[in-house]
C-alpha positions in Angstrom: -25.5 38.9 -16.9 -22.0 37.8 -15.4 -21.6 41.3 -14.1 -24.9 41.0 -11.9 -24.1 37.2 -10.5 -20.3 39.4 -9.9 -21.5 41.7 -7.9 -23.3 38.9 -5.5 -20.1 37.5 -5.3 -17.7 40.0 -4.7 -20.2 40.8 -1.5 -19.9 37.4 -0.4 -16.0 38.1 -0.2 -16.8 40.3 2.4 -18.9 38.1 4.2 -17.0 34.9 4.0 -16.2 34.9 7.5 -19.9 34.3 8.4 -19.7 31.3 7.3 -22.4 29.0 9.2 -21.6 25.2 10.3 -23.2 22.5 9.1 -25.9 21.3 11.7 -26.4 17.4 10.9 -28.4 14.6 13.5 -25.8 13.3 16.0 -25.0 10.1 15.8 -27.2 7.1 16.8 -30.1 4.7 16.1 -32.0 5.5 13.2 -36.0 5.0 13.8 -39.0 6.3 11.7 -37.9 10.1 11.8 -36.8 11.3 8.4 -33.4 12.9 8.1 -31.0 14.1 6.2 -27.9 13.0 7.6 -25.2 15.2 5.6 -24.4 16.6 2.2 -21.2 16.4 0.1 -19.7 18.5 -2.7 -17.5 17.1 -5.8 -15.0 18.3 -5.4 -15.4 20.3 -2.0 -13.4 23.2 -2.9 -14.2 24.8 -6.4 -12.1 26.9 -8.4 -13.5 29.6 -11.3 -14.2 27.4 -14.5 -15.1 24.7 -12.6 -18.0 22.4 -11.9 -19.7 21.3 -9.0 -21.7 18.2 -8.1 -23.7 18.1 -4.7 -25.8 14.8 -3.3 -27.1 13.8 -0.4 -27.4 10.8 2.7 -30.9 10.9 3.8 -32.4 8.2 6.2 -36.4 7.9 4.4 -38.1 5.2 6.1 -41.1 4.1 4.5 -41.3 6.5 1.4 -39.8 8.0 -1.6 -37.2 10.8 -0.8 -37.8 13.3 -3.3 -35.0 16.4 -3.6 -34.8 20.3 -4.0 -31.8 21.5 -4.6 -31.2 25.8 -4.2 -28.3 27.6 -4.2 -28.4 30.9 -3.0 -24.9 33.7 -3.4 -24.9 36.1 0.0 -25.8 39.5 -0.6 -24.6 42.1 2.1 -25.7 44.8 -0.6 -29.5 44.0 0.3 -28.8 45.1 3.7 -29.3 41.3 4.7 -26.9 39.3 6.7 -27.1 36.0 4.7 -25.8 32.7 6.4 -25.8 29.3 4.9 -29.0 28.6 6.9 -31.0 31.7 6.1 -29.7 33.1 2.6 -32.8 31.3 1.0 -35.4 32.7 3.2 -33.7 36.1 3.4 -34.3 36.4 -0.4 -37.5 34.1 -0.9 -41.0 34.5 0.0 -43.6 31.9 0.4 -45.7 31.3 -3.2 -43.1 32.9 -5.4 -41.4 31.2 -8.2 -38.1 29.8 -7.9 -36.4 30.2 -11.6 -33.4 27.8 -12.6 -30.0 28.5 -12.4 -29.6 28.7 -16.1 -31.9 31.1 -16.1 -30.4 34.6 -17.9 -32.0 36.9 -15.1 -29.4 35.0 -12.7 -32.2 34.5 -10.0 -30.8 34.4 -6.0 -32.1 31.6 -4.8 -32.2 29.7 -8.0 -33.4 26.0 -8.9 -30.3 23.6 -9.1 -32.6 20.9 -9.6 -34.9 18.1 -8.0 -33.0 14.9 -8.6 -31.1 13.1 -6.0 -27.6 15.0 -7.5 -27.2 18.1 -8.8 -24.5 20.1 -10.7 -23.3 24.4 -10.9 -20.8 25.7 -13.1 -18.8 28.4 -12.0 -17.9 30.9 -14.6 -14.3 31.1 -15.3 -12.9 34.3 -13.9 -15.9 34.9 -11.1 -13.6 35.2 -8.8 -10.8 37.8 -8.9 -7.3 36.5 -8.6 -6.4 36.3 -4.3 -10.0 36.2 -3.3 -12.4 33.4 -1.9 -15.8 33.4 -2.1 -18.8 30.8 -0.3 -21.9 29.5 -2.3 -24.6 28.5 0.1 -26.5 24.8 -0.8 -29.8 24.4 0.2 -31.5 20.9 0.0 -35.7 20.4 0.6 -36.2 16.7 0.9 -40.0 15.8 1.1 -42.1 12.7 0.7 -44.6 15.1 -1.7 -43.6 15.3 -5.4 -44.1 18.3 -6.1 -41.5 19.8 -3.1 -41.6 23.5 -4.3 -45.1 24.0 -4.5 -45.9 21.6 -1.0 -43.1 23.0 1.1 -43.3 26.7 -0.1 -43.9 27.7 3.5 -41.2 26.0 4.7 -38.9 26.9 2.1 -39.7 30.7 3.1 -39.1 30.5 6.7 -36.5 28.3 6.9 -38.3 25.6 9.2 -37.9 22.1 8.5 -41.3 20.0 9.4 -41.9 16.3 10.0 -41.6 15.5 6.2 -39.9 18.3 4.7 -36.2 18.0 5.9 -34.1 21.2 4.6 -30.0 20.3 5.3 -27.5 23.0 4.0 -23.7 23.3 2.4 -21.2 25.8 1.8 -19.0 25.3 -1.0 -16.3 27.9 -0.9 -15.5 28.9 -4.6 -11.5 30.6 -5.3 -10.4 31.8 -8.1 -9.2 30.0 -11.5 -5.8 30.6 -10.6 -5.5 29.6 -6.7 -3.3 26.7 -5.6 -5.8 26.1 -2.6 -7.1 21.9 -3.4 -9.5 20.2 -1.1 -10.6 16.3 -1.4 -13.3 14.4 -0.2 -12.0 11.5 2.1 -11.7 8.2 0.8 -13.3 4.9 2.7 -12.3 1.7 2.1 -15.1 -0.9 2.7 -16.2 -2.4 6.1 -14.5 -5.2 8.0 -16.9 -7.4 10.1 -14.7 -9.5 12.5 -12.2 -9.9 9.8 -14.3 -10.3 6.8 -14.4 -7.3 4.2 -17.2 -6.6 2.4 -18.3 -5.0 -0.6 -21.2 -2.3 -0.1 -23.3 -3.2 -3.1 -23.7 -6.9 -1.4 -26.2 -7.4 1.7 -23.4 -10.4 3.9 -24.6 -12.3 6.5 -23.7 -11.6 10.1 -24.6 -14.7 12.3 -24.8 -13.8 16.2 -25.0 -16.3 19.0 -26.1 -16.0 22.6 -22.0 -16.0 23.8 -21.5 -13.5 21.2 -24.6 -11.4 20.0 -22.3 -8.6 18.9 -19.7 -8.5 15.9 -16.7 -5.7 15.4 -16.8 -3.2 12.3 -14.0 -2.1 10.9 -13.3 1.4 8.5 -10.7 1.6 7.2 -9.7 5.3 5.7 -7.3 5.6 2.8 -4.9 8.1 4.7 -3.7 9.7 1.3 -6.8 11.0 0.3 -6.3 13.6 4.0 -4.5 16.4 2.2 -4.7 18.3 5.2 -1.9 16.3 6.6 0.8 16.1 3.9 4.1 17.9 4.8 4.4 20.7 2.4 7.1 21.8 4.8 9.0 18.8 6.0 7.2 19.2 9.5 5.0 16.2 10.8 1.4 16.7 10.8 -1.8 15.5 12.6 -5.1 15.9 12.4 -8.3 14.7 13.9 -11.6 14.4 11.8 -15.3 14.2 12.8 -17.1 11.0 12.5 -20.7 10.0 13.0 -22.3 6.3 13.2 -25.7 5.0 12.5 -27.5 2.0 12.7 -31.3 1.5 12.3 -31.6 -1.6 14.4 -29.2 -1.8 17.6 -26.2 -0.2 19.0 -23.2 0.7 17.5 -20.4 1.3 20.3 -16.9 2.7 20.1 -14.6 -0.6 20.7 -11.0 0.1 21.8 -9.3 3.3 23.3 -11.9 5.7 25.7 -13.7 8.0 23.7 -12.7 11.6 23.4 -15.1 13.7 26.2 -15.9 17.3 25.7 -17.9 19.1 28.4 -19.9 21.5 25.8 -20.6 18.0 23.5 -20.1 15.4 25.3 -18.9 11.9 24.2 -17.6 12.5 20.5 -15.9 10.4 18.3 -12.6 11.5 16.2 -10.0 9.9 13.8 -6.3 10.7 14.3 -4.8 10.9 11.1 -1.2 12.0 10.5 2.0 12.1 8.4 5.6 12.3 10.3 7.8 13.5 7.4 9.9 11.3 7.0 8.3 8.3 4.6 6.8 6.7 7.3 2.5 8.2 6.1 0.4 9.2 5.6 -1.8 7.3 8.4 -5.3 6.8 9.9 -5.9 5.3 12.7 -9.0 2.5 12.0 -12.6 2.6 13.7 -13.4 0.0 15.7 -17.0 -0.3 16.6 -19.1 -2.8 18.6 -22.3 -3.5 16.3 -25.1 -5.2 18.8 -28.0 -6.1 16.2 -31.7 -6.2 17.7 -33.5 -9.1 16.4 -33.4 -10.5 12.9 -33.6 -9.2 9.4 -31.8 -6.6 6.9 -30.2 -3.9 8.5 -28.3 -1.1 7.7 -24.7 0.8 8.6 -23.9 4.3 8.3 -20.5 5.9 8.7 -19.8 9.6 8.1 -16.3 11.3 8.1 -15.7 14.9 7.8 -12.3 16.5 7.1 -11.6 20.1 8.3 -12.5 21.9 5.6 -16.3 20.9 4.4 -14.8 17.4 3.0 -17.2 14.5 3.5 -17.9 11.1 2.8 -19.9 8.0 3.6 -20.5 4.6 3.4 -23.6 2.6 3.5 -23.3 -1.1 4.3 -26.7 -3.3 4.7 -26.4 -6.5 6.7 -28.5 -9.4 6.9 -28.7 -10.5 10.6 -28.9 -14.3 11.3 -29.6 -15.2 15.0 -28.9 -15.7 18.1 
């Protein structure tokens, strides 16, 4: 059975450098469309022997998010070219069965499960000793219970609808023995105009007319960047990708003009970096200007990637007060 999930695998070595990105909402005001907002894996980068935990940010106004989680291995022996956004409908058709990934016929795609997390174990010794290899996640998130069997078209083509969201991952998988580690980022809680609070309480903000705005604060725990500790002795710096949401207001950068790009326009990064000689790791903070709309519980989002499919979040819900 090992030898037939082997042979899926050792194509996807040779296809590792189709790797697709990630395609995520950009930043902004969440309203009444459903989303799924980004994916993370624990830990991002898997060795053989290993397991893997995947789970989702989803913005689901108004209903019950309920989750389908597929993992599908790219298989150039098909005669397929299988990227992390089409592996699933390359080897799916609409109304067939999707078996677990337990299963002993090793299924491709095959059913990681339907709950809001969802775990793999790789086999030790999948992967051959030098090699790397990329897993491809697929997550249906619908408002229908049964997601399989209501979004079966969608699932087939590869189509997201207005509530069936599909949002993919690639885990890369290396061998038992490779020294390669990745982490997820680590975020410290939010700072509102010098205040820190905890995300599993809902604080008051209180705005006035002279100041209907308040500044949030993220701190990043600059250890938990492995990509810039000096192996070497040579200084190191990085910048990672970050996304903001709000679902009532405006959330603008506050502090130095925002990176422009002409292909992607405004775009905001963190500068982290370690100069070698005891004085890092560091992050630079994110400063943002938070201008609440009306009254009532809101809610934060901040999303950091690293550069190497690492990502976090924190969710922060506010009770607005005024002016």
């Amino acid at each position: 059975m090992q030898s037939r999930f082997l042979s899926f695998v050792l194509f996807s070595l040779l296809a590792g450098a189709s790797c697709a990105g990630e395609d995520f909402p950009p930043e902004g005001q969440l309203r009444e469309e459903r989303l799924i907002l980004a994916i993370s894996t624990e830990p991002p980068l898997v060795h053989g022997g290993e397991s893997f935990t995947v789970r989702a940010l989803t913005h689901w106004p108004d209903a019950t998010a309920n989750h389908l989680w597929l993992l599908c291995v790219p298989d150039i022996s098909s005669g397929v070219f299988d990227e992390s956004d089409t592996c699933v409908s390359n080897h799916h058709e609409a109304g067939d069965p999707i078996l677990p990934c337990t299963d002993p016929s090793l299924p491709n795609p095959c059913l990681l499960g339907e709950e809001p997390e969802a775990s793999f174990f790789v086999p030790a010794g999948l992967i051959p000793s030098g090699f790397e290899a990329f897993f491809y996640i697929q997550l249906v998130v619908s408002s229908e219970t049964d997601v399989l069997g209501r979004c079966s078209d969608a699932i087939a083509d590869g189509i997201p609808e207005l509530d069936w969201q599909i949002g993919v991952k690639t885990v890369p998988v290396v061998s038992d023995d490779s020294t390669k580690v990745n982490i997820n980022p680590v975020l410290y809680p939010l700072d509102f105009d010098g205040v820190t609070v905890d995300g599993t309480e809902t604080p008051e903000v209180t705005l006035t007319d002279a100041t209907p705005f308040t500044i949030v604060t993220l701190p990043i725990d600059a250890t938990s960047i492995d990509e810039i500790i000096p192996t070497d002795g040579e200084p190191k710096t990085i910048r990672l990708d970050l996304k903001v949401y709000t679902d009532c207001g405006k959330l603008n950068f506050y502090g130095d003009p925002e990176e422009y790009g002409w292909s992607s326009g405004y775009h905001r990064e963190v500068k982290c970096e370690d100069l070698a000689d005891g004085n890092g790791p560091v992050c630079a903070p994110v400063f943002e200007k938070w201008t609440p709309e009306g009254e009532g519980e809101c809610k934060i989002l901040f999303v950091l990637w690293d550069l190497y499919g690492g990502v976090s979040w924190i969710e922060q819900h506010v009770l607005v007060i005024g002016p």
